[in-house]
C-alpha positions in Angstrom: -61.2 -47.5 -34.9 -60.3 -43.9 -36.1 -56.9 -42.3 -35.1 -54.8 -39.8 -35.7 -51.1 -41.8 -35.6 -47.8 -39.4 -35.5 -45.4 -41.8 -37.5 -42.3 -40.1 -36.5 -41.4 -36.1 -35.2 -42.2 -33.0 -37.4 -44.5 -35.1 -39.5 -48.2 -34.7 -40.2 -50.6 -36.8 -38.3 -52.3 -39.5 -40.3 -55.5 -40.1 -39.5 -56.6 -43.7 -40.3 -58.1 -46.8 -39.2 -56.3 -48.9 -36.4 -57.3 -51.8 -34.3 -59.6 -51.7 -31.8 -58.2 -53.0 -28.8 -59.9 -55.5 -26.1 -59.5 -55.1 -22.7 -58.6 -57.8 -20.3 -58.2 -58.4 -16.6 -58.4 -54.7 -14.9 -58.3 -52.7 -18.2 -61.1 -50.3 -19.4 -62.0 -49.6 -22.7 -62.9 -46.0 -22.9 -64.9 -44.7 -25.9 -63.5 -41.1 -26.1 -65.7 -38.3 -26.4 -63.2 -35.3 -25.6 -59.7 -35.4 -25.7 -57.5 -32.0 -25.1 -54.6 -30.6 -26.7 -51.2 -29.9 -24.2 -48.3 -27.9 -25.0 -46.5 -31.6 -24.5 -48.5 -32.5 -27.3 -46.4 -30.5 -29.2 -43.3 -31.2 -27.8 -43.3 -34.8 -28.6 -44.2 -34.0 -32.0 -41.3 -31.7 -32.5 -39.0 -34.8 -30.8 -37.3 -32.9 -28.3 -38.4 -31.1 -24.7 -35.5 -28.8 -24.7 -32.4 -30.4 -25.2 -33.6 -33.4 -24.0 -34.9 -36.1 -27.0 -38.1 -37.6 -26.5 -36.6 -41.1 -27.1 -34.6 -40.5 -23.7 -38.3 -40.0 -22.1 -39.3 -43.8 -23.4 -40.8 -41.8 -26.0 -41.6 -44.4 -29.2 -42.8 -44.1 -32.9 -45.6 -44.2 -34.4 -47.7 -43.0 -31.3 -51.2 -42.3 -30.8 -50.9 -38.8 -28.8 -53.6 -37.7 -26.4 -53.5 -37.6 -22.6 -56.2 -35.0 -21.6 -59.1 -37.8 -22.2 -62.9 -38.3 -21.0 -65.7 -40.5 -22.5 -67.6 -43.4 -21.6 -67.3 -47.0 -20.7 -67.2 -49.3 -23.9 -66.0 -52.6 -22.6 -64.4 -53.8 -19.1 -61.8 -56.6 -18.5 -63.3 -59.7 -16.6 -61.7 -58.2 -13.4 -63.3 -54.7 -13.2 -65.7 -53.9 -10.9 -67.9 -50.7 -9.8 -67.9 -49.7 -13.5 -70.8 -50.4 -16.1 -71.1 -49.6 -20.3 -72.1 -46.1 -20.9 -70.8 -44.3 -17.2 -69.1 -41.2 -18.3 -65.4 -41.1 -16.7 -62.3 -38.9 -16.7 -59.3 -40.5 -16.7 -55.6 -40.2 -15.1 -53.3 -40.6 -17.6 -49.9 -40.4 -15.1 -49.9 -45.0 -15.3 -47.3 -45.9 -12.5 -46.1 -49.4 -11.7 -48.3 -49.3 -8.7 -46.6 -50.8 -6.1 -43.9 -48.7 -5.5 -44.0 -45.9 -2.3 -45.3 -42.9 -4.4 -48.2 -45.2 -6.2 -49.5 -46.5 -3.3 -49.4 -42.9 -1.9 -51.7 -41.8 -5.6 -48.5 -40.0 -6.8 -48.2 -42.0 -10.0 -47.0 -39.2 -11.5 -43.8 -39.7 -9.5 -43.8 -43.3 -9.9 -39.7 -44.2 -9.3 -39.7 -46.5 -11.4 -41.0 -43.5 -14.2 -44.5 -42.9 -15.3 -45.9 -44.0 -18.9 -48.6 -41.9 -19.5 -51.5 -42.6 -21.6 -50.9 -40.6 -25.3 -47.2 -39.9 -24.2 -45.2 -43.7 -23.2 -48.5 -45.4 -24.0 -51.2 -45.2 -26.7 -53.6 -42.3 -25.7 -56.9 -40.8 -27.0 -56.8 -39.0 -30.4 -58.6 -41.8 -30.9 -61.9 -43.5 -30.7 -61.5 -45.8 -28.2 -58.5 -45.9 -25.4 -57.2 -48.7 -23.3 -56.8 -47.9 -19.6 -54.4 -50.1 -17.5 -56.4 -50.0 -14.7 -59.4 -49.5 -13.3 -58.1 -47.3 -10.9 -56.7 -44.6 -13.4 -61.0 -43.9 -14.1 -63.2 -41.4 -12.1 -66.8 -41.0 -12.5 -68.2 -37.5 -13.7 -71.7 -36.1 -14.2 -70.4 -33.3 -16.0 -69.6 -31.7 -19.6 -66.9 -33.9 -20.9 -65.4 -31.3 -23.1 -64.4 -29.0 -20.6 -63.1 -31.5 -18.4 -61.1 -34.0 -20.3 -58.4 -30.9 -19.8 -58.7 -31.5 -16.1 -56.8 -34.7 -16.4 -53.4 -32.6 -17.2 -54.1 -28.6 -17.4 -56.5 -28.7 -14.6 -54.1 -30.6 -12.2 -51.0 -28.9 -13.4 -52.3 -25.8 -12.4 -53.1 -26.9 -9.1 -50.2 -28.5 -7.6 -47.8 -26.1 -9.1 -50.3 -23.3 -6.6 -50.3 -25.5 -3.7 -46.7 -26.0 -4.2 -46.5 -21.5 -4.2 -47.8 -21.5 -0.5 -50.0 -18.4 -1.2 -51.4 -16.5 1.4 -54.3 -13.8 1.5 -53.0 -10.9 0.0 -50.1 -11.8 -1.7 -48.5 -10.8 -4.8 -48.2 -13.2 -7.3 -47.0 -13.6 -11.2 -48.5 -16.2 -13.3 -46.3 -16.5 -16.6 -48.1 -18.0 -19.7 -51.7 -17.5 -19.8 -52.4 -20.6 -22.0 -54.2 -23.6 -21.5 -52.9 -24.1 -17.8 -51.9 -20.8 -16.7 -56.1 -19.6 -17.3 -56.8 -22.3 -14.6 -54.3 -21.5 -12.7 -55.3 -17.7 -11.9 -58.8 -18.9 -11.5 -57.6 -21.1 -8.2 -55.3 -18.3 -7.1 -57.7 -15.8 -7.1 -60.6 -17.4 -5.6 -59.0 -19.9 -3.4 -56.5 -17.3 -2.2 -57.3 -14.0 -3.1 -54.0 -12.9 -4.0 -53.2 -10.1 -6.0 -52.4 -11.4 -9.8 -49.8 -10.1 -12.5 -50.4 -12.0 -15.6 -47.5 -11.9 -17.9 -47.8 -13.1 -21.3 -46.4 -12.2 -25.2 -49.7 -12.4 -26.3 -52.3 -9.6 -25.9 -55.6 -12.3 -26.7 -54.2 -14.2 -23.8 -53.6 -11.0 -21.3 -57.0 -10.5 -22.3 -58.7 -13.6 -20.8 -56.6 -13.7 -17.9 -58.1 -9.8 -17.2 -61.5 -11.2 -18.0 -60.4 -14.0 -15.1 -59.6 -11.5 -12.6 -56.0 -10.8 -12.9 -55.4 -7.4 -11.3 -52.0 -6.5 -13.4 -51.0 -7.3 -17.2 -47.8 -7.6 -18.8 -47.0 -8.0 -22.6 -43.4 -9.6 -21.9 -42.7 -9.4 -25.7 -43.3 -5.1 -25.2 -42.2 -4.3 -21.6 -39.4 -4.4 -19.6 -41.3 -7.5 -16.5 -38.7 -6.9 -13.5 -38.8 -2.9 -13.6 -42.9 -2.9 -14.2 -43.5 -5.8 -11.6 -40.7 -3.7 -8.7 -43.3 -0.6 -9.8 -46.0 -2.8 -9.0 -45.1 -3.9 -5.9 -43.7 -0.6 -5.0 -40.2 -2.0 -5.0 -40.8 -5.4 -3.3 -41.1 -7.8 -5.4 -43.3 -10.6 -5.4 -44.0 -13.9 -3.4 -44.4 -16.0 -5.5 -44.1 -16.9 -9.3 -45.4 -19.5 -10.8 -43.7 -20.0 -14.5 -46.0 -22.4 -17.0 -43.4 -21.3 -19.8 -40.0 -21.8 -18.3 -37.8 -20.3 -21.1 -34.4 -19.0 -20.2 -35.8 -15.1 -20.6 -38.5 -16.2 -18.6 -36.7 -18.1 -15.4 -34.7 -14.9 -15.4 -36.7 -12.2 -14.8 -39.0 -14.9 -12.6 -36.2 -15.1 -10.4 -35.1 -11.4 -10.6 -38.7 -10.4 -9.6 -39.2 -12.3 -6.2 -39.2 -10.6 -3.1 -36.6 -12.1 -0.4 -37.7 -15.4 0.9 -40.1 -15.4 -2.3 -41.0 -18.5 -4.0 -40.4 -19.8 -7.6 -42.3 -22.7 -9.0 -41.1 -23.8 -12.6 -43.5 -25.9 -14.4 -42.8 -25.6 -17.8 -40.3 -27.8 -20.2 -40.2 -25.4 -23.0 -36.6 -23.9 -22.4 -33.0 -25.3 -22.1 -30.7 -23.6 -19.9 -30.3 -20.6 -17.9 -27.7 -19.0 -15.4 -28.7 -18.0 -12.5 -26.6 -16.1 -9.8 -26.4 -18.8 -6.8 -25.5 -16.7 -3.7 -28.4 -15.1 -4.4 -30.4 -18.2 -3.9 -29.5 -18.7 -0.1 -28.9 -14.8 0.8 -32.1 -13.7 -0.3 -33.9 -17.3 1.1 -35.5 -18.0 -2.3 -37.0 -21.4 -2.9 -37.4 -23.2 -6.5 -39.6 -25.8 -6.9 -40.4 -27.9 -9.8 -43.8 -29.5 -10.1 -44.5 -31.9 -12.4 -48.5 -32.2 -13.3 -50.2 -33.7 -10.4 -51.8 -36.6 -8.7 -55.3 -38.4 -8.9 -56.2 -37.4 -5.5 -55.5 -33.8 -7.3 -57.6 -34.9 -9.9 -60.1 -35.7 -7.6 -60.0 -32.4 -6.1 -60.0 -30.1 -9.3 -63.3 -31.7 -10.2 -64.9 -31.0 -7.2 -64.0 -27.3 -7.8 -64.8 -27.7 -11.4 -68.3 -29.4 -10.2 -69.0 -26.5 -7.7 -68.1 -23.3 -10.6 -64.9 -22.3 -8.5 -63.1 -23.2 -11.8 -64.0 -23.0 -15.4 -61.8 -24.1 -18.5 -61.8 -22.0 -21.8 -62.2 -24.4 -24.3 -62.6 -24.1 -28.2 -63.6 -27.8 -30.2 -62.6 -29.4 -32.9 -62.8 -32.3 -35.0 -60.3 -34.8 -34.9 -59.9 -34.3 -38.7 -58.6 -31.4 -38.2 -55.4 -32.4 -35.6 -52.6 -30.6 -38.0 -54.3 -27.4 -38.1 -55.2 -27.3 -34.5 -51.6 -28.4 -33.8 -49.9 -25.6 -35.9 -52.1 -23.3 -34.7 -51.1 -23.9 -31.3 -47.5 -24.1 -32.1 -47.5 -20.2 -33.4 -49.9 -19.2 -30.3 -53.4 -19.0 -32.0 -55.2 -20.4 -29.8 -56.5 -19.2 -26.6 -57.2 -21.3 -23.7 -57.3 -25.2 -24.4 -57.8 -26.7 -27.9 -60.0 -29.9 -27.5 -61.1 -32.4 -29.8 -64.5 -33.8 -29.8 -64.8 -37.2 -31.0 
């Protein structure tokens, strides 16, 4: 089969021939027809998240990368059942060991024992084909597999970073990073909660979309001055929540320096490294940080069903596989808008 294998960090993706692999017992061959491309994507190829290696993450070379993935049933292990050749399928790519407390609760994305995710621990779906562990990590779809291959991460990492928010009708919230997530994100804010949105971006193409998605409020970070524009906002305030899909030290800072007392942080993003933040202010002004790491299958489950019935749409542009260090680099210096996906 055809793959696009990252030997080692900071090199260019090879695109070659590998072999096909055959799946046995519960595994699920998946012939991939869309596969999306997450800021991880490019963290992994840079080696580090931070200042943490991605070898300390169980991170190994060469790696197929890949973890947004749809397609359609190529060939079942002997054990499978409920699944036939040709069904079209999302799937989960958060593998857990399944048997400990948070698998069985569907929170294989918290697995204690740590997740290996498909195109990230495990070989993923730049690819033609993918092997999936399970049958379990597979849900059935009757929909554009394009636009929701980026479901499986962007579509569920949007949506348990909002739950985790608490929103209420009315309130004031920041979304910082309009990308590939952050665009889904203010979609489920607005229309499941009808908060009031401040987008907050360095990119005007990106403030652009979330305005065309129903954000109230705009703010080029790279241009304006966030904490005294969001207290004018709010009329001196400050906000209830922020959700932060970036989580650079600039960003955490004027995050935190923007809530409201007893407002609400949740940081999602693994781009930054450290930041200081002043920790009586923490408990005196009742502030609560959260982190929130992508989400589960029952999410999964859920963000399709939105998906299915139009409360959420996902701006995609496609691409050839052929073209994965392009795509890659033009991601990396913030050309593209919404979520890059690859159609195979």
């Amino acid at each position: 089969m055809k793959a696009a294998v990252l030997e080692k960090p900071l090199e260019r993706f090879v695109v070659k021939t590998v072999d096909t692999p055959k799946p046995e017992g519960f595994e699920v061959l998946v012939k991939v027809k869309a596969a999306g491309l997450c800021h991880t994507d490019i963290h992994i190829w840079e080696g580090h998240y931070g200042p943490l290696k991605v070898e300390e993450r169980g991170i190994k070379f060469p790696l197929i990368l890949g973890h947004e993935i749809s397609g359609e049933v190529a060939e079942i292990g002997r054990f499978v059942t409920g699944f036939e050749q040709g069904e079209k399928v999302v799937v989960f790519p958060w593998i857990g060991c399944g048997l400990c407390k948070a698998c069985r609760m569907g929170e294989e994305n918290l697995c204690i024992y740590g997740t290996k995710p498909l195109g990230i621990v495990r070989q993923g779906g730049f690819a033609d084909f993918v092997l999936v562990p399970h049958q379990r990590y597979l849900i059935k779809v009757d929909a554009d597999l394009s636009s929701t291959a980026p479901l499986a991460c962007a579509g569920i990492t949007a949506y348990n970073a909002v739950k985790k928010a608490e929103l209420s009708p009315g309130d004031n919230v920041a979304l910082i990073g309009m990308g590939g997530v952050g665009h889904i994100a203010l979609q489920m804010v607005k229309r499941l909660y009808g908060a009031s949105i401040i987008a907050i971006d360095v990119r005007d193409n990106a403030l652009e979309l979330a305005e065309k998605m129903g954000a109230e409020y705009t703010i080029n970070a790279s241009k304006t001055d966030v904490v005294k524009e969001v207290q004018k906002i709010t009329n001196n305030i400050g906000l209830d929540a922020v959700i932060d899909f970036v989580a650079h030290t600039d960003t955490i800072s004027y995050a935190f320096n923007s809530l409201k007392r007893g407002g609400k942080l949740v940081v999602v993003g693994i781009g930054g490294e450290y930041t200081n933040l002043t920790l009586p202010l923490i408990p005196l002004r009742n502030v609560k940080i959260h982190g929130s790491y992508v989400g589960s299958i029952i999410d999964l489950l859920e963000v399709l069903e939105l998906y299915k019935r139009g409360v959420i749409n996902v701006s995609t542009s496609l691409y050839p596989l052929e073209q994965v260090n392009e795509v890659f680099e033009m991601l990396r210096t913030g050309k593209i808008v919404g979520r890059a996906v690859f159609k195979l």
